[in-house]
N, C-alpha and C positions, 0 to 999 in steps of 0.2 A: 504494500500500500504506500501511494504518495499522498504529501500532504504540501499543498502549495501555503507560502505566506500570505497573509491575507489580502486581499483584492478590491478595489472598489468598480463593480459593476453595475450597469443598469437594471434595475426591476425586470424590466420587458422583457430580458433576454435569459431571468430564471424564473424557475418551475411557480408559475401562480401558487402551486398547491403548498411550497413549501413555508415551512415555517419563519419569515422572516420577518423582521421591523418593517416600519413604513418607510419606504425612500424619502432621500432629502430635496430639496427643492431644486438638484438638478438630477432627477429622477434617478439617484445612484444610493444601492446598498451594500456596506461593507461584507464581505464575507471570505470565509476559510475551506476550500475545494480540496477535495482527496479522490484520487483517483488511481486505478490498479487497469492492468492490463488494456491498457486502452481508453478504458470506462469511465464516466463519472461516477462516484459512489456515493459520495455525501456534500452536500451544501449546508454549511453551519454559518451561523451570523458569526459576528466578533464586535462587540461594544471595546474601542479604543475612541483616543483623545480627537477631535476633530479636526484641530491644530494638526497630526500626523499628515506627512503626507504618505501617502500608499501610491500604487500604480493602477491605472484607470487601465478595464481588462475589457474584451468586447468575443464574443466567439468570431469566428473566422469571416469575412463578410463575400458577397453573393457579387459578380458584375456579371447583370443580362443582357448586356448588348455592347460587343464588340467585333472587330473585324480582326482576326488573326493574319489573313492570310496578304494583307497589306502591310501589315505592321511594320514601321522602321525603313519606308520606302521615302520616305520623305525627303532623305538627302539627295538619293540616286534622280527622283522626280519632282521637284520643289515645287511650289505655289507661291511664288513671290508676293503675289498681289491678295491672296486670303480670299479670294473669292468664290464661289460656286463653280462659276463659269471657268475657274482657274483650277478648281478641286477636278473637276471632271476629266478637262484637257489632259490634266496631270497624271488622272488615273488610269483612262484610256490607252495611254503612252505604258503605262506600266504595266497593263493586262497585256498588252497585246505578246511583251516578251516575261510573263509570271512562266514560270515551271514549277511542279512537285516538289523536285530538292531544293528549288530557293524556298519556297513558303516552309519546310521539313524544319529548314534551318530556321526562319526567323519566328516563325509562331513556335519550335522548343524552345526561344529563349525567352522569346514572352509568356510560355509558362514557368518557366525555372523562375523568372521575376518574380511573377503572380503568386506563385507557389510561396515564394519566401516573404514576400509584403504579407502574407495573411488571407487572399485569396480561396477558396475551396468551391467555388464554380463557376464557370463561363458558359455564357451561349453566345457563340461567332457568327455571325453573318458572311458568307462564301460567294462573290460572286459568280456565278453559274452559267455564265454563257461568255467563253472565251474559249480558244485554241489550246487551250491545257487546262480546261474546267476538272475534268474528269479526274488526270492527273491530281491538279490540287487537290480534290476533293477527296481519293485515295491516301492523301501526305497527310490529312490531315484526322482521317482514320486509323491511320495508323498512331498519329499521337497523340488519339484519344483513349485507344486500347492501353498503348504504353504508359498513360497519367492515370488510368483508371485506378481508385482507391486513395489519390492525391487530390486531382482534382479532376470536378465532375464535367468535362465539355462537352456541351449541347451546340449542335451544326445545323444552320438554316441554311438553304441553297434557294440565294437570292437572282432574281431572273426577272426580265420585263415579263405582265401578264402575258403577251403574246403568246411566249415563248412556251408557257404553260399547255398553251393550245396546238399546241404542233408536235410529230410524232416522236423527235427528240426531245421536248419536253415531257413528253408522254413517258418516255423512256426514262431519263433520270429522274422522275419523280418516283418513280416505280424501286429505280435505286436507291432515293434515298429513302423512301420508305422503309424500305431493307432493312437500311443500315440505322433504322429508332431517329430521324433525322425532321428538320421542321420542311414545309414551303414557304417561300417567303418572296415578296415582288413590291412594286414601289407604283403609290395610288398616292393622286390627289394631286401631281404635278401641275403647274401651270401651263406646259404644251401641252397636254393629254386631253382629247373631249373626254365633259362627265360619261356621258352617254358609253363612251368605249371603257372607260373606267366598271362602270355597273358593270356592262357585260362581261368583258374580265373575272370579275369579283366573284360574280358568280359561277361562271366556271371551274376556276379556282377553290373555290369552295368546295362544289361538290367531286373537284378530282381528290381534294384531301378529304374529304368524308369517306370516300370511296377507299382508301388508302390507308386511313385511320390514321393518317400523321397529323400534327396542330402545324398552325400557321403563326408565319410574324413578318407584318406587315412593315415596310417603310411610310408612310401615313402621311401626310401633310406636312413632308418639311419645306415650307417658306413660309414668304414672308410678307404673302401679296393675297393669295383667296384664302375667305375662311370657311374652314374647316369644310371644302367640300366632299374628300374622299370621306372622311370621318362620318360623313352624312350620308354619303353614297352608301356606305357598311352598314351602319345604323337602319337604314330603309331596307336592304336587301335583308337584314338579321330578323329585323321586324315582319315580314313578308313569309320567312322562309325556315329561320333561325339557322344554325350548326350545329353541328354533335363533336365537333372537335376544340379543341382549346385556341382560344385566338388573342395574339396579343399585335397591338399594336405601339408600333415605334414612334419617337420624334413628337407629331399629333401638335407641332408649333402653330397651326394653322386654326387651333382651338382657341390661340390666347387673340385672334384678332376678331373672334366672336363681343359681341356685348352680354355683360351680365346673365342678362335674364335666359336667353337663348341659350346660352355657355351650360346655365343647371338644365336647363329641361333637357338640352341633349348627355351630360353627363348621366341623369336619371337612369336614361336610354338604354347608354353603354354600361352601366352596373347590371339594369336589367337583361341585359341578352349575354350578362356574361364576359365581356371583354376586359381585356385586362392593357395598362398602359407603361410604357417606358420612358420616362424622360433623359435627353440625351443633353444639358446645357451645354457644355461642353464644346461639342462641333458647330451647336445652336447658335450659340455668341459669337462663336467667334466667326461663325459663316454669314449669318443673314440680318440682313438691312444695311450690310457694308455700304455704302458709295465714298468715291475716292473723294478725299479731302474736306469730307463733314463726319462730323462722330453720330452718331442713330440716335434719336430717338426716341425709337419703339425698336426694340430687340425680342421679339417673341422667342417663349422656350415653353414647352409643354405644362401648363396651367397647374402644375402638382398638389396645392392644395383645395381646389374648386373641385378636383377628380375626385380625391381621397373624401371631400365630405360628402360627394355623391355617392360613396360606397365603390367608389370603381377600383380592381384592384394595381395599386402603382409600385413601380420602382421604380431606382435611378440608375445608367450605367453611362460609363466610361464614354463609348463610341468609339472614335480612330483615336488612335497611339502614333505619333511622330510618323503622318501621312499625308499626303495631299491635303487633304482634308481638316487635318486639325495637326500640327505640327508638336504639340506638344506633347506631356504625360508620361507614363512608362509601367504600367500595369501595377498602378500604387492604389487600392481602393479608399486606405486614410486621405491624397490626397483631396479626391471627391468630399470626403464627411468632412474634412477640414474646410473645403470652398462652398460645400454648400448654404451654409449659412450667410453668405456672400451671393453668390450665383443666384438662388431660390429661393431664400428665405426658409429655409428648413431647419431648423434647429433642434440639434441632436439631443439635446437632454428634453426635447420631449417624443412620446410613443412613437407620433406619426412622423416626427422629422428622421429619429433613426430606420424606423419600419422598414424604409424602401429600398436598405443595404444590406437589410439581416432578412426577419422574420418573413417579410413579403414578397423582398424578391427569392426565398427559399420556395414560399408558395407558387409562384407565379410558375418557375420550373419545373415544378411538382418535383423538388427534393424528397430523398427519403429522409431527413432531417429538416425541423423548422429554426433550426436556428437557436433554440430555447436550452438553456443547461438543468438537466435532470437526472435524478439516479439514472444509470442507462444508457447517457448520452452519449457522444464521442469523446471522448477526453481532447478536447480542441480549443486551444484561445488564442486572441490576438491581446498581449501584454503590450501596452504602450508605457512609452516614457514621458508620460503626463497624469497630473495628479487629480485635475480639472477638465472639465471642460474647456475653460479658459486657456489652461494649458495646452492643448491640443489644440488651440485655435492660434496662439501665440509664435506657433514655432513647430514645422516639421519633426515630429518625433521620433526617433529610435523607439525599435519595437523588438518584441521577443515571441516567435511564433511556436505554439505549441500544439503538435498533430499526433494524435493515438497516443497521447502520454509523453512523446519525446519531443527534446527542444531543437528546432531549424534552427543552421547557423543562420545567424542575421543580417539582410543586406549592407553592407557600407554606410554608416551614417551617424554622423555626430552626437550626442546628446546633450545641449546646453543646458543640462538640467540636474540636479542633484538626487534626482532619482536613480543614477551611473549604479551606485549598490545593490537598489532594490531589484533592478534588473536582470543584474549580472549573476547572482544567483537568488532566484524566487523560489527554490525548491528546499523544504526541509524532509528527511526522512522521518517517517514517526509513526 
């Protein structure tokens, strides 16, 4: 049996049932973690001085929407100018010459990253119609099998609707249903008629119903109509409904709705089941750009207007040092660090953390929610922050703990005098 030092964690993310104090007013309660063979075994409070600082613990956190197989393409294909129209050209350029062993290589090291930041599932988005689609999509089978029991990666094979409709789209959907894989295409653009868009949709639909795999939509990323694919879904769900899990992406095209409109279609989408991702990230920094004025209206996926409609949300990453978003590096604290900034999400309450833990666990239908219980995985993400505050003040050094054993720790400073607490958390007992 091991016995960690004590911890300050948030309420949400242990066992409601257990026996502990009321969290403090930034929804955090002290506690003492023993765990054997993988396991957790017991959660015990611990009444210490308030004054103490402890290290602020979180279980390992969830990103539902990234692109592996671009990742770190940004120097080779650059975007000088941060625009759409520059992300695209850029990536274009870079599909046409992707192969299996280059994605092999840069998405294992973007999980090695992910793996040691704290990390323990992905779902990537694949572009699926280029000259080495297949390839790719093989490269990255393969190192999904190879992470399997590290970390959990979930593959969507992203494709213009069209493409769905044609007999090599026919084909690879067939594949990847195979292989436990999503469908996934991109609705709601401003080239696109609505009218081609429904038909699409529909289709789409009933090829994954047919197939039994979930879908994940790209959705209304800009920054100009509102929320038409979003409405496009909503009408055909209403009409017709799905039997498959459907989630959609981005959905920026939501935040240029007005109020009242904005709830009655979120109603909508809680009621038929859909579930949403917000992407700030690529958001901000992509859309309402014009050269030589700063924006301002920046649309990013409405995160709290959803969650109070019941709709279920998370937040992820999106591109990693890409065409598209040049920065990141598969760090999930950066996100809960910015989002308080980005989105107004604030982590010391339920819904602000939810969308990195417990709900996007749900969203993927993990076989874990997230939550620390006799039983659970022996899994934490130990940060070197005593606060919230703390973690908002200063990138933290962290200490990841998987099936009981501690990951060496990425490269990173710790300006914080928590250097002890961290270096060894562990006491035998």
């Amino acid at each position: 049996m091991n016995r960690l030092e004590p911890l300050r964690m948030p309420r949400c993310l242990l066992d409601p049932a257990a026996s502990l104090p009321p969290p403090d007013r930034d929804g955090l309660v002290t506690v003492r973690i023993e765990h054997a063979e993988g396991r957790i075994t017991a959660l015990d409070p611990v009444e210490l001085p308030a004054s103490l600082e402890l290290p602020l613990a979180l279980t390992p956190l969830v990103d539902p929407h990234v692109h592996l197989d671009k990742a770190f393409s940004a120097a080779a294909f650059p975007n000088p100018t941060g625009t759409m129209a520059g992300a695209l050209e850029a990536n274009l350029r870079e599909l046409r010459q992707r192969r299996g062993e280059q994605v092999l290589q840069r998405a294992g090291l973007a999980l090695e990253r992910a793996w040691r930041y704290g990390l323990r599932a992905l779902r990537s988005h694949v572009d699926s119609q280029a000259p080495a689609a297949l390839e790719v999509w093989e490269a990255l089978q393969q190192l999904r099998a190879r992470w399997a029991g590290r970390v959990d990666l979930q593959l969507v094979a992203l494709a213009p609707l069209g493409f769905w409709r044609t007999a090599d789209g026919a084909r690879l959907a067939r594949r990847v249903a195979g292989d436990r894989g999503l469908l996934g295409s991109v609705v709601g653009t401003s080239f696109a008629p609505l009218a081609w868009d429904a038909m699409g949709l529909e289709a789409l639909l009933a090829q994954a119903e047919t197939l039994g795999c979930g879908l994940d939509l790209h959705i209304d990323e800009n920054d100009a109509a509102p929320a038409r694919g979003m409405r496009a879904l909503e009408r055909l769900l209403a009409r017709r409904g799905c039997r498959v899990p459907i989630t959609c992406s981005h959905a920026t095209g939501l935040a240029l709705l007005p109020p009242a409109p904005l709830a009655r279609l979120a109603e909508r989408l809680a009621e038929a089941g859909v579930a949403v991702v917000a992407l700030p990230f690529t958001n901000l920094w992509l859309l309402g750009k014009q050269e030589g004025t700063t924006p301002l209206r920046r649309p990013q996926g409405p995160i709290q207007q959803l969650q109070a409609a019941g709709v279920r949300l998370a937040m992820g990453s999106d591109n990693v040092q890409d065409p598209w978003y040049p920065g990141g590096d598969f760090d999930p604290v950066e996100l809960l660090r910015l989002a308080p900034v980005l989105s107004h999400q604030l982590p010391w309450r339920r819904r602000g953390l939810a969308p990195f833990t417990t709900e996007a666990s749900r969203l993927l239908d993990l076989p874990w929610d997230g939550v620390l219980r006799e039983g659970a995985p022996a899994d934490l993400l130990v940060l070197g922050a005593s606060s919230w505050g703390d973690l908002l003040a200063r990138p933290p050094r962290r200490r990841v703990l998987r099936a009981g054993q501690w990951l060496p720790p990425p490269d990173q400073e710790l300006p914080s005098a928590l250097l002890a607490a961290l270096e060894a958390p562990v006491a035998s007992g």
